[in-house]
Every structure is written in structure tokens, then in C-alpha cells.
N, C-alpha and C positions, 0 to 999 in steps of 0.2 A: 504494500500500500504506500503510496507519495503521495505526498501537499502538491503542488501546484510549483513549487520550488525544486521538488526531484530532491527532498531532505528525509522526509518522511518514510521508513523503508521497514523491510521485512527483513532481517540478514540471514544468511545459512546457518542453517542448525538449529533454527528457531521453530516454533510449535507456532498456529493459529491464534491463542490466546496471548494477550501481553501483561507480562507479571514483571518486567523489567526493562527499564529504557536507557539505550547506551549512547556515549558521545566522545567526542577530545577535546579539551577547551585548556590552556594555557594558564586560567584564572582558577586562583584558589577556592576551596571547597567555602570557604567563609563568602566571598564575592560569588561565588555560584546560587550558596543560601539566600545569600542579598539580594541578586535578583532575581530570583523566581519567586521572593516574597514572601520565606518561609518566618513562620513565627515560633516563641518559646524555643529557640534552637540549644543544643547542647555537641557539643565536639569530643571527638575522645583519636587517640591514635596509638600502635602498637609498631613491632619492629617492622611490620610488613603491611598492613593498611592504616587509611586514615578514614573517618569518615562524620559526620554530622548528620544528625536526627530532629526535622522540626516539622511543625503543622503548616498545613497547605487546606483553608477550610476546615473541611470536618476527620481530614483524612493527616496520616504521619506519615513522612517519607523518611527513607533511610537513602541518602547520598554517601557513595562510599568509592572506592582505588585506591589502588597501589599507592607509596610514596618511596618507591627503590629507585625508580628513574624520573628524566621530566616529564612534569603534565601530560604535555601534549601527546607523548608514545605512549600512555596508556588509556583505557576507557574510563570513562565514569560512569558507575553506573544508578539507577536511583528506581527501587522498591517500595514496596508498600510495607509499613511494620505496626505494628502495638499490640494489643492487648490480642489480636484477633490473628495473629504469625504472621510470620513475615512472605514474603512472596505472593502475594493475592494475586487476583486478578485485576487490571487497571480499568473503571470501566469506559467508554466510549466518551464521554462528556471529560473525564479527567485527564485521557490521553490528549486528548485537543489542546485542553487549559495548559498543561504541562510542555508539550509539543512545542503550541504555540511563543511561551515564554521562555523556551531555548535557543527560537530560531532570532530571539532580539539581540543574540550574543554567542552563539557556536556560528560558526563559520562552515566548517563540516557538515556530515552526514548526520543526523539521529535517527540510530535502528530501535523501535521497535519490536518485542516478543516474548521469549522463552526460553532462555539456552538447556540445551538437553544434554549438556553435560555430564 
């Protein structure tokens, strides 16, 4: 599936349903939080990820990557988490809102889906 921009995608290995949406963006996970406009955020990092957890509406995202190399060589990725586990399903109105307020500031691709890992 693509926006109208060719950003919007499906990527290999992905399932139908989107429980995860991936990207590369240079800007810190703090500046990522900022602008997508999350609220009540909290930050936490270890020797091999970093990641921040804030509200977007009624929903909790978890934004998370690597911090072994720069930004930009690896994804970000950003789930669903709280009380109800992590990895849900995104639904169709969320994926737009979220979508939409990446394409104001990733320059790249946003895949979209499932990784079957």
C-alpha cells in the first residue's frame, strides 16, 4: 500500500496486518517524540537499544533502535504497548495519523506491517 508520495509501503516479510511501522531518520528518538506529539513520554536505554514510550491520544506507543551505529543505518521502529501487550494491531485511522506525521520529517520510505521474524 502507498500515499500518493510512493512512502507509504508494504516491505518483504511482512504479514497483511500492521502491528509495526518502520523508518530512518537522523533525528533523535527525543525530537522524533516531539514531533509526532507524543505526551507523558519516559526514555530508558541499554547497551544495545534505546527507546521512549509516550501517549498519542488514547493509544501508547513504544519508539525504539539500535544505538550501536548512526541513526540513519538503522530503522526505527514504533508499536503499540500498555496494559493490553505490546505488538497490537494499528488500526486504519491510527496508521494515517501516525503515517501522516512522519512524512512532515522522514525523508525516506515508511514501511508499514508485520515482521515475521
Amino acid at each position: 500500500m502507498a500515499d500518493g508520495g510512493g512512502r507509504w509501503l508494504w516491505g518483504r516479510g511482512m504479514t497483511g496486518e500492521v502491528r509495526d511501522i518502520w523508518f530512518r531518520s537522523t533525528l533523535s528518538l527525543a525530537e522524533i517524540t516531539r514531533r509526532l506529539g507524543l505526551q507523558d513520554v519516559t526514555a530508558d536505554s541499554e547497551n544495545y537499544w534505546e527507546w521512549v514510550i509516550g501517549t498519542l491520544g488514547d493509544v501508547t506507543l513504544d519508539i525504539t533502535r539500535t544505538h550501536t551505529r548512526r541513526r540513519w543505518q538503522v530503522d526505527t521502529v514504533i508499536f503499540l504497548t500498555g496494559d493490553e501487550g505490546n505488538h497490537r494491531e494499528f488500526s486504519d485511522v491510527l496508521i494515517a495519523d501516525i503515517v501522516g506525521r512522519l512524512h512532515s520529517f522522514v525523508r525516506g520510505s515508511v514501511l508499514c506491517g508485520r515482521s515475521e521474524n
